[in-house]
ROPAKOL-652737 format. One record per residue (C-alpha): residue number from 1; chain; x, y, z. Coordinates in steps of 0.1 Angstrom, whole numbers, m for minus. Example, Ala and Ser with C-alpha at 12.3 -4.5 7.8 and 13.67 -1.06 7.14 Angstrom:
<pos:1, unit:A, X:123, Y:m45, Z:78>
<pos:2, unit:A, X:137, Y:m11, Z:71>
END
This chain:
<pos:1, unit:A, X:486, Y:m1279, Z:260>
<pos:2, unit:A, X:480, Y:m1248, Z:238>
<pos:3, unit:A, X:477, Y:m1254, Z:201>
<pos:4, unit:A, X:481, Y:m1234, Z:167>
<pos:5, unit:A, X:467, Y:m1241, Z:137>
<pos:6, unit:A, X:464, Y:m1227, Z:100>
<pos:7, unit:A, X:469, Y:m1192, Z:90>
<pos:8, unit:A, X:453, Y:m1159, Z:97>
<pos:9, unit:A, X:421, Y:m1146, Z:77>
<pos:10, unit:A, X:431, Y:m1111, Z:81>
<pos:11, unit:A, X:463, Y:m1105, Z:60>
<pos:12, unit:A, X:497, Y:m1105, Z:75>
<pos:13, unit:A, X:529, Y:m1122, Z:72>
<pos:14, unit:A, X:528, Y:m1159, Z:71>
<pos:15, unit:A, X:541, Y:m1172, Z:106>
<pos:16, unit:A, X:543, Y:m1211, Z:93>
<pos:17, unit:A, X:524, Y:m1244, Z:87>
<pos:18, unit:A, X:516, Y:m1267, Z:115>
<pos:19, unit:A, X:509, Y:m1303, Z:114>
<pos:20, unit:A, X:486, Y:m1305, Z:151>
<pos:21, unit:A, X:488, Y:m1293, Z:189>
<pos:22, unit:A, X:515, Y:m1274, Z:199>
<pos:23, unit:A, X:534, Y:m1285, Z:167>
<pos:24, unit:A, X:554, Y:m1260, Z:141>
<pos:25, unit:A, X:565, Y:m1279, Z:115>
<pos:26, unit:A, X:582, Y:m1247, Z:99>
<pos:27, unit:A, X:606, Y:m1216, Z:116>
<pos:28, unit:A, X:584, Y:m1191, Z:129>
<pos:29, unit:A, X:582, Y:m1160, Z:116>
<pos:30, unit:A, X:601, Y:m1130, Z:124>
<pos:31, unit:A, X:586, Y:m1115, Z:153>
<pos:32, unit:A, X:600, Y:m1072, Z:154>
<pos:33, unit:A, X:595, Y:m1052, Z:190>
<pos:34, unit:A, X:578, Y:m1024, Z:188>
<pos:35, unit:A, X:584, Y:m995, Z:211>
<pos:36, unit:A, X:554, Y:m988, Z:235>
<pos:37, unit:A, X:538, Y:m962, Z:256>
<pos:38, unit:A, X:524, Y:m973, Z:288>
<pos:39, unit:A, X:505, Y:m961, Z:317>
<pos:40, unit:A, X:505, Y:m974, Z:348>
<pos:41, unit:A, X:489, Y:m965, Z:382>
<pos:42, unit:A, X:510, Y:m973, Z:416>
<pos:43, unit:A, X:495, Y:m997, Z:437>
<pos:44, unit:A, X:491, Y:m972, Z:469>
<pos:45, unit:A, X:456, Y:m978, Z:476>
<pos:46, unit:A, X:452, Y:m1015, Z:466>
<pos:47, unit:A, X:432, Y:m1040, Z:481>
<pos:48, unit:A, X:400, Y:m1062, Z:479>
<pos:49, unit:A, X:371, Y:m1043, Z:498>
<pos:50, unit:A, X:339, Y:m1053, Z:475>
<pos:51, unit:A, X:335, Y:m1080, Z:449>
<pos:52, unit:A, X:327, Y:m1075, Z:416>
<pos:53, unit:A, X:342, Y:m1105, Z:401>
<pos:54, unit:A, X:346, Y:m1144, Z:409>
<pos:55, unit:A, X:380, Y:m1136, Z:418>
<pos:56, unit:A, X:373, Y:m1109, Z:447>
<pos:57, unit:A, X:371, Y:m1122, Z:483>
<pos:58, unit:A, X:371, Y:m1096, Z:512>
<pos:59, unit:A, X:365, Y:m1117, Z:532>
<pos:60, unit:A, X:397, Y:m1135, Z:521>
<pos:61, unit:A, X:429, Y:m1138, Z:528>
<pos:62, unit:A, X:438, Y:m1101, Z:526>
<pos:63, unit:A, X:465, Y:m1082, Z:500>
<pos:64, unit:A, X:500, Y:m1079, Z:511>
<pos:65, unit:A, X:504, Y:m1045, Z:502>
<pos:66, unit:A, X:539, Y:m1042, Z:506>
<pos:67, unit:A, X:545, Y:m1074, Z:481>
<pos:68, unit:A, X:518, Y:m1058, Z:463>
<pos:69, unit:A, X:542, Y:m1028, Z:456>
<pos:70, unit:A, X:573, Y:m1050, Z:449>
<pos:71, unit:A, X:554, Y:m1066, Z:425>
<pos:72, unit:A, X:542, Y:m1041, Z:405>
<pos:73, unit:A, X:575, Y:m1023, Z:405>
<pos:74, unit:A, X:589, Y:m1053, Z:387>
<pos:75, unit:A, X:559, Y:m1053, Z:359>
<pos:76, unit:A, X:571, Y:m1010, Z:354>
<pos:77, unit:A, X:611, Y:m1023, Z:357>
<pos:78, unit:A, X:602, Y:m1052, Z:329>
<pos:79, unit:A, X:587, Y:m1027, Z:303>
<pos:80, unit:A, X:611, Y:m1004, Z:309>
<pos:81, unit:A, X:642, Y:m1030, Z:305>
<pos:82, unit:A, X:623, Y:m1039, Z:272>
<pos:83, unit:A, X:628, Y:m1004, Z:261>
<pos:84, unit:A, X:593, Y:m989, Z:267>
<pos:85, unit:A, X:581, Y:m955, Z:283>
<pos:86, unit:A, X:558, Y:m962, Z:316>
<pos:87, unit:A, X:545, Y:m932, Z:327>
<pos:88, unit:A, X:529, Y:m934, Z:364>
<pos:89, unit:A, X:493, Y:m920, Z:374>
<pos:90, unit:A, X:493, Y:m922, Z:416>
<pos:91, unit:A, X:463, Y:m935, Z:428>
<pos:92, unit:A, X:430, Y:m918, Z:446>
<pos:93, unit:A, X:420, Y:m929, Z:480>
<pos:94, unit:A, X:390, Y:m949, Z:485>
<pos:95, unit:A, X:396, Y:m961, Z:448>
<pos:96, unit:A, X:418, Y:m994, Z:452>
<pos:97, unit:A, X:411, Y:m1006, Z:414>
<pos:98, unit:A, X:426, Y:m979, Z:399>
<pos:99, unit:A, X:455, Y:m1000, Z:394>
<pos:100, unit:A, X:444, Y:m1019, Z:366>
<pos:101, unit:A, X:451, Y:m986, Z:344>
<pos:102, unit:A, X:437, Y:m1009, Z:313>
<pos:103, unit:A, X:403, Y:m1000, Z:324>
<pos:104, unit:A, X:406, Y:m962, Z:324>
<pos:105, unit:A, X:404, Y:m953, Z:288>
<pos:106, unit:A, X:408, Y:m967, Z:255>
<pos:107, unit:A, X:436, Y:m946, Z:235>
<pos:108, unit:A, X:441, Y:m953, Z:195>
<pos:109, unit:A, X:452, Y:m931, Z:171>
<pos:110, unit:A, X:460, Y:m903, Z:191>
<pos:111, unit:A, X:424, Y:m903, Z:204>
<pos:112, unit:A, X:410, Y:m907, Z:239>
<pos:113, unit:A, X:375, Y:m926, Z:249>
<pos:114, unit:A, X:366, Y:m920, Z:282>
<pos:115, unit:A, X:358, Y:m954, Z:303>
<pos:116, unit:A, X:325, Y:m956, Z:318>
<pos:117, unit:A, X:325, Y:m981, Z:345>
<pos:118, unit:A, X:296, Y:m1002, Z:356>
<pos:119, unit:A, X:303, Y:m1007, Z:395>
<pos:120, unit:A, X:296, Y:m976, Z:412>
<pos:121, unit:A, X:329, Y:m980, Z:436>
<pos:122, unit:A, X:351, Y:m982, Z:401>
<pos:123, unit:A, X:328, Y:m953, Z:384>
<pos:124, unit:A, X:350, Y:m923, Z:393>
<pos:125, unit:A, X:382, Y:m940, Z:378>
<pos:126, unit:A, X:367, Y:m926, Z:350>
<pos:127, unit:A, X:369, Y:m894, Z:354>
<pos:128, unit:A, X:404, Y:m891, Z:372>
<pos:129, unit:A, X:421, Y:m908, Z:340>
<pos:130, unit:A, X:404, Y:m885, Z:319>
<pos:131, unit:A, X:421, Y:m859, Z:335>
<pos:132, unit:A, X:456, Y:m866, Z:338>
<pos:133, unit:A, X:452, Y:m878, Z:303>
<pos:134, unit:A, X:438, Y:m841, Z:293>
<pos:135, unit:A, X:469, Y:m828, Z:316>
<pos:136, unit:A, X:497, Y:m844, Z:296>
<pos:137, unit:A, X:487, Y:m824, Z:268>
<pos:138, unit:A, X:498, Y:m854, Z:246>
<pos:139, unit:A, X:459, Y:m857, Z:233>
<pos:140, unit:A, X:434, Y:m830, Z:220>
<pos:141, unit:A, X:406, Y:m853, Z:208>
<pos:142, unit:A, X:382, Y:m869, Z:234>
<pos:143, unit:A, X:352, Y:m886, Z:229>
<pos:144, unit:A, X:327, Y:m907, Z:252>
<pos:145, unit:A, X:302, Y:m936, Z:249>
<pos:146, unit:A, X:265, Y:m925, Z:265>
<pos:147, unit:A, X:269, Y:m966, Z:280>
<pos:148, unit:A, X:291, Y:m986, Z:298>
<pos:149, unit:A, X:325, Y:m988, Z:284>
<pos:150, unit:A, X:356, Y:m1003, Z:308>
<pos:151, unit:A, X:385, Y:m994, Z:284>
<pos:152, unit:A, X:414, Y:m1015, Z:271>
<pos:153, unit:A, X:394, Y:m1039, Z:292>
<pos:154, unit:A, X:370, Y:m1050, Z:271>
<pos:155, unit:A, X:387, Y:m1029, Z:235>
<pos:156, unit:A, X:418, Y:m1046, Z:216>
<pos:157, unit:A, X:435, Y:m1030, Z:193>
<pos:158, unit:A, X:447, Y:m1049, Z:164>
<pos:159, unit:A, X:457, Y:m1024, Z:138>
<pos:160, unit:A, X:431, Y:m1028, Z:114>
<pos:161, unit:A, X:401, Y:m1036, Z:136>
<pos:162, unit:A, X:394, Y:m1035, Z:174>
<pos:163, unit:A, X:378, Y:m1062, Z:186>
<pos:164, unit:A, X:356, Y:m1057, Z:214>
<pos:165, unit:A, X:338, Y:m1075, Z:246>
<pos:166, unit:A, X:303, Y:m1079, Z:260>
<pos:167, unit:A, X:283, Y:m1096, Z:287>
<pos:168, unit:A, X:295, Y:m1085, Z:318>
<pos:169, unit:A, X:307, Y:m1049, Z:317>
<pos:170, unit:A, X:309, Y:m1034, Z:284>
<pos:171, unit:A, X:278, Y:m1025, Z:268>
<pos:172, unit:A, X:272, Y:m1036, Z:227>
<pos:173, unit:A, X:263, Y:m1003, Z:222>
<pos:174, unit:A, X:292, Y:m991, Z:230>
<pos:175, unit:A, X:312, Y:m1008, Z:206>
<pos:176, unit:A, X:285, Y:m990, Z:178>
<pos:177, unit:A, X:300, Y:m957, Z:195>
<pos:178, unit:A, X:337, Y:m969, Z:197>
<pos:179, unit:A, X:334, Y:m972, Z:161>
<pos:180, unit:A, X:322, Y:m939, Z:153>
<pos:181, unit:A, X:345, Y:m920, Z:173>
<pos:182, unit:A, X:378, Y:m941, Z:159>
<pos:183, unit:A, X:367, Y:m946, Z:128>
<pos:184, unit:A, X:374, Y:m985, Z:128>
<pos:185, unit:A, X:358, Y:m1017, Z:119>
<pos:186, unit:A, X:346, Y:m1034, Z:157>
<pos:187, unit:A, X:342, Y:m1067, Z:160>
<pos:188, unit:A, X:321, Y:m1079, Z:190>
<pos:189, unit:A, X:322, Y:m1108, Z:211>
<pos:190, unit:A, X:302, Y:m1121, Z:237>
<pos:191, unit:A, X:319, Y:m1129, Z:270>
<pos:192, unit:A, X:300, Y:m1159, Z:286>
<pos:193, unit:A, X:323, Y:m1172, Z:320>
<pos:194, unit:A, X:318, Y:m1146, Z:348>
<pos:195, unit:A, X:356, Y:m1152, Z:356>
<pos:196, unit:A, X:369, Y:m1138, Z:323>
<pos:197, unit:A, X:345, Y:m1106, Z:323>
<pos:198, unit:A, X:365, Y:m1084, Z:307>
<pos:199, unit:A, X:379, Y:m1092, Z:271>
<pos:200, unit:A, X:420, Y:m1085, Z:279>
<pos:201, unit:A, X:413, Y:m1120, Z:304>
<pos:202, unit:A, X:399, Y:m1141, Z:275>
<pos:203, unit:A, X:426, Y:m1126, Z:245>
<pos:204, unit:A, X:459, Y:m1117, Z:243>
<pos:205, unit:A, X:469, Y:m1096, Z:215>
<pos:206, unit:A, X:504, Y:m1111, Z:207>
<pos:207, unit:A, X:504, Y:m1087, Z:173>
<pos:208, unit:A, X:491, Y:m1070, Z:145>
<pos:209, unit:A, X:474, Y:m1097, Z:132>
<pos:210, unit:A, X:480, Y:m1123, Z:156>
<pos:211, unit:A, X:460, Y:m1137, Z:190>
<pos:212, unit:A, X:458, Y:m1162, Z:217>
<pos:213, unit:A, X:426, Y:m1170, Z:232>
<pos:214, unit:A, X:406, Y:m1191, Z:255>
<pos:215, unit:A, X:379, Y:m1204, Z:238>
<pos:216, unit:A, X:354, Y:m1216, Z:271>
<pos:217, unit:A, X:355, Y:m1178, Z:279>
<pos:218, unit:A, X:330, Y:m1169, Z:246>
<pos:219, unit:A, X:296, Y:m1183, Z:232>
<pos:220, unit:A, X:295, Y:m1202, Z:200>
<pos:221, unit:A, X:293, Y:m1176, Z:177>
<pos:222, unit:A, X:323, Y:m1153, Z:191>
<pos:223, unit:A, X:342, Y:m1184, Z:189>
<pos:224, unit:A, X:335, Y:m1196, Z:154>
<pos:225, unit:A, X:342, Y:m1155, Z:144>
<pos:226, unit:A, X:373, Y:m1161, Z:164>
<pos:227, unit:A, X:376, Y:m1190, Z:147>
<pos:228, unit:A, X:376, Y:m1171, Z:112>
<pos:229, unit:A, X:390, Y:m1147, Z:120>
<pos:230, unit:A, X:421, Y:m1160, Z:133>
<pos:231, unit:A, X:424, Y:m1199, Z:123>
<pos:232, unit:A, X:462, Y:m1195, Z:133>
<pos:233, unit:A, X:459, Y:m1182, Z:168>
<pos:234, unit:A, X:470, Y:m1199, Z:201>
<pos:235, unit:A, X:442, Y:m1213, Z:220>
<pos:236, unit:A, X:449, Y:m1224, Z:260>
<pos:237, unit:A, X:425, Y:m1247, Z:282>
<pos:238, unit:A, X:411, Y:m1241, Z:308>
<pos:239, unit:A, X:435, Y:m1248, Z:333>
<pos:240, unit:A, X:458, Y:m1223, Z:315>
<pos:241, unit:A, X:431, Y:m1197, Z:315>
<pos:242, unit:A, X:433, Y:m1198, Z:349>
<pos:243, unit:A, X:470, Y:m1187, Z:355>
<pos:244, unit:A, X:457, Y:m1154, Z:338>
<pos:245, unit:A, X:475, Y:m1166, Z:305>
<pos:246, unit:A, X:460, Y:m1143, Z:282>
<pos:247, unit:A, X:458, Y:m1108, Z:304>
<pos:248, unit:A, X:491, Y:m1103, Z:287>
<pos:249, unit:A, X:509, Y:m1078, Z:272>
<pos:250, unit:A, X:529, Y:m1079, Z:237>
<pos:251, unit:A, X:552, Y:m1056, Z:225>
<pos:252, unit:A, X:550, Y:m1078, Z:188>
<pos:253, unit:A, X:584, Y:m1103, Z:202>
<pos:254, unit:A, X:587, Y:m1101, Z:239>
<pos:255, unit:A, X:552, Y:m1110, Z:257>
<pos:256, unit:A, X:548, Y:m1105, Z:293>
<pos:257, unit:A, X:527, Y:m1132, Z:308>
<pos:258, unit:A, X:525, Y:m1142, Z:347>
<pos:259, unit:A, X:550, Y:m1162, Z:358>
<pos:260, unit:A, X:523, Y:m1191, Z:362>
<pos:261, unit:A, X:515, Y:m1197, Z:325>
<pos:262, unit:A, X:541, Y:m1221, Z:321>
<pos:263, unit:A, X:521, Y:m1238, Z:288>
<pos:264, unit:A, X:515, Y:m1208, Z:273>
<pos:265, unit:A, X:553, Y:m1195, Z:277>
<pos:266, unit:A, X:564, Y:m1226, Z:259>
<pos:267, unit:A, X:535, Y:m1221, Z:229>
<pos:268, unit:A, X:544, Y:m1185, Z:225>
<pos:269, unit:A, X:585, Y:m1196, Z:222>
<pos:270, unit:A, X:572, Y:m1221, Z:191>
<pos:271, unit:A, X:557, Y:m1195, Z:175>
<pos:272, unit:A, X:587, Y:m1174, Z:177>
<pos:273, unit:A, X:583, Y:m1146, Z:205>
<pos:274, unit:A, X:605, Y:m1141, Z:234>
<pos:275, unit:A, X:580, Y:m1147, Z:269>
<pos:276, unit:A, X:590, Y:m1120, Z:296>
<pos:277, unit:A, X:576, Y:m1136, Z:331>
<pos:278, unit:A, X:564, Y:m1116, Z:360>
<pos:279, unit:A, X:549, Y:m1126, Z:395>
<pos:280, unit:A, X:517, Y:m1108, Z:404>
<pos:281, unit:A, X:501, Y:m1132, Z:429>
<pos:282, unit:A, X:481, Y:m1102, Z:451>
<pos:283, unit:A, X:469, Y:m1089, Z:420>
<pos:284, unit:A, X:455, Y:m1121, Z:408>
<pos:285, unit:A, X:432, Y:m1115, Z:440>
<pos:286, unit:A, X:412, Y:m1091, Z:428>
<pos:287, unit:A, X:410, Y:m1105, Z:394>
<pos:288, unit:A, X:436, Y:m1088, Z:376>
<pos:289, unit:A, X:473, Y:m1098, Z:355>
<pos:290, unit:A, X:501, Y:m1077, Z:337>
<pos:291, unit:A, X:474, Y:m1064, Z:308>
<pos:292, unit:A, X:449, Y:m1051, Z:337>
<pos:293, unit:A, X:479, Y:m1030, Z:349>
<pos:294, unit:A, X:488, Y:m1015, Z:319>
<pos:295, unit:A, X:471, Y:m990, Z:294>
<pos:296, unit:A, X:488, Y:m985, Z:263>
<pos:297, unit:A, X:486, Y:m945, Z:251>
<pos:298, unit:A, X:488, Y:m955, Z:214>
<pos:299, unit:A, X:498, Y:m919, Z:194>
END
């Protein structure tokens, strides 16, 4: 079962005491919606051609494209009921990842860094955010990392800090360069399970100054920084991890988690926020959940 404990290192309103597991011995806090921005790419092109993650099979049982669709239409129809914009990038041929908008660019403050992918079938989903981004006319400062960066993927925002992931994509140098160009504290963590290889599978940023994590997905001194950082946060086990728990997406009440993460659903409800499922089965075949799907164009 997922457990809180304590209360968070980085200043923020209380959200309660707990006594043990899964246990709020106090009313949660008062958890306030915040209207988002989202970008999402349609699902046109998707399927699982190459592997570049434990989940990827093409050899597998093949993506239904038309469920495919229907799914992600109802992850666009659940922000939107919420009360958040979705704007839609279509898709490029011969690119089938481009769904998982997350990975195309990390935008804070009204400022754009460009993703730099590591796979060279991913690496021109680069530049093809990057340009509707620049067409929008919404932004006017972008910057770039000289190594690999893979977005929202492996950058959370949390307000005050970003926090940021390495080990399988993401280079550490680029969080030194992520810094300089926002102008804000990064804290990084090493990724250490090949099937969480991108930090938005290992956290979920629930708000501000709150988190859910898996703890098997980092090495011993990301999780004792997690640890201190966040003494409060929800942790889930592995078999939670699994159901893609923590690729998802808060709006600071209503989270969005796959229809799977039954545990977590219940945790978040202690805590006081309002779980939103969705069912994204084919997408879990190429290693992906509701946060992969979804960039969030922060102004």
């Amino acid at each position: 079962m997922p457990h809180v404990t304590g209360t968070p290192a980085i200043p923020a309103p209380a959200s309660g005491a707990t006594t043990g597991p899964a246990t709020v011995t106090t009313l949660p806090g008062v958890r306030v919606a915040r209207p988002r921005h989202y970008l999402m790419c349609r699902p046109t092109h998707f399927e699982v051609t190459y592997a570049i993650n434990p989940w990827m099979d093409p050899t597998g049982e093949p993506v239904d494209t038309d469920l495919a669709m229907r799914q992600w239409e109802g992850l666009r129809d659940a922000y939107r009921a919420l009360g958040h914009t979705v704007d839609v990038i279509e898709g490029v041929p011969g690119l089938p990842d481009m769904v998982f908008a997350a990975n195309g660019a990390l935008v804070v403050d009204g400022k754009v860094l460009g993703a730099s992918f590591l796979a060279a079938e991913r690496q021109p989903e680069g530049p093809a955010y990057l340009e509707w981004l620049r067409a929008t006319g919404m932004f006017s400062d972008f910057g770039s990392t000289s190594t690999v960066n893979e977005g929202e993927g492996d950058f959370l925002d949390l307000d005050t800090v970003l926090l940021a992931g390495t080990g399988f994509r993401t280079s550490r140098m680029a969080h030194g360069e992520a810094q300089e160009f926002f102008g804000k504290p990064v804290i990084s963590l090493q990724l250490v399970d090949p099937s969480y290889y991108h930090l938005d599978t290992a956290i979920a940023v629930l708000g501000d100054h709150d988190i859910a994590y898996y703890p098997g997905a980092f090495s011993p001194g990301s999780n004792a920084v997690l640890r201190r950082m966040f003494p409060d946060a929800i942790t889930v086990d592995a078999d939670e991890a699994a159901t893609f728990a923590m690729n998802s997406v808060s709006d600071g009440k209503h989270v969005v988690v796959p229809v799977e993460s039954v545990r977590f659903a219940a945790a978040l409800r202690e805590r006081g926020y309002d779980p939103v499922p969705v069912e994204l089965s084919e997408f879990k075949k190429s290693g992906g959940g509701p946060k992969c799907c979804t960039l969030e164009l922060r102004s």
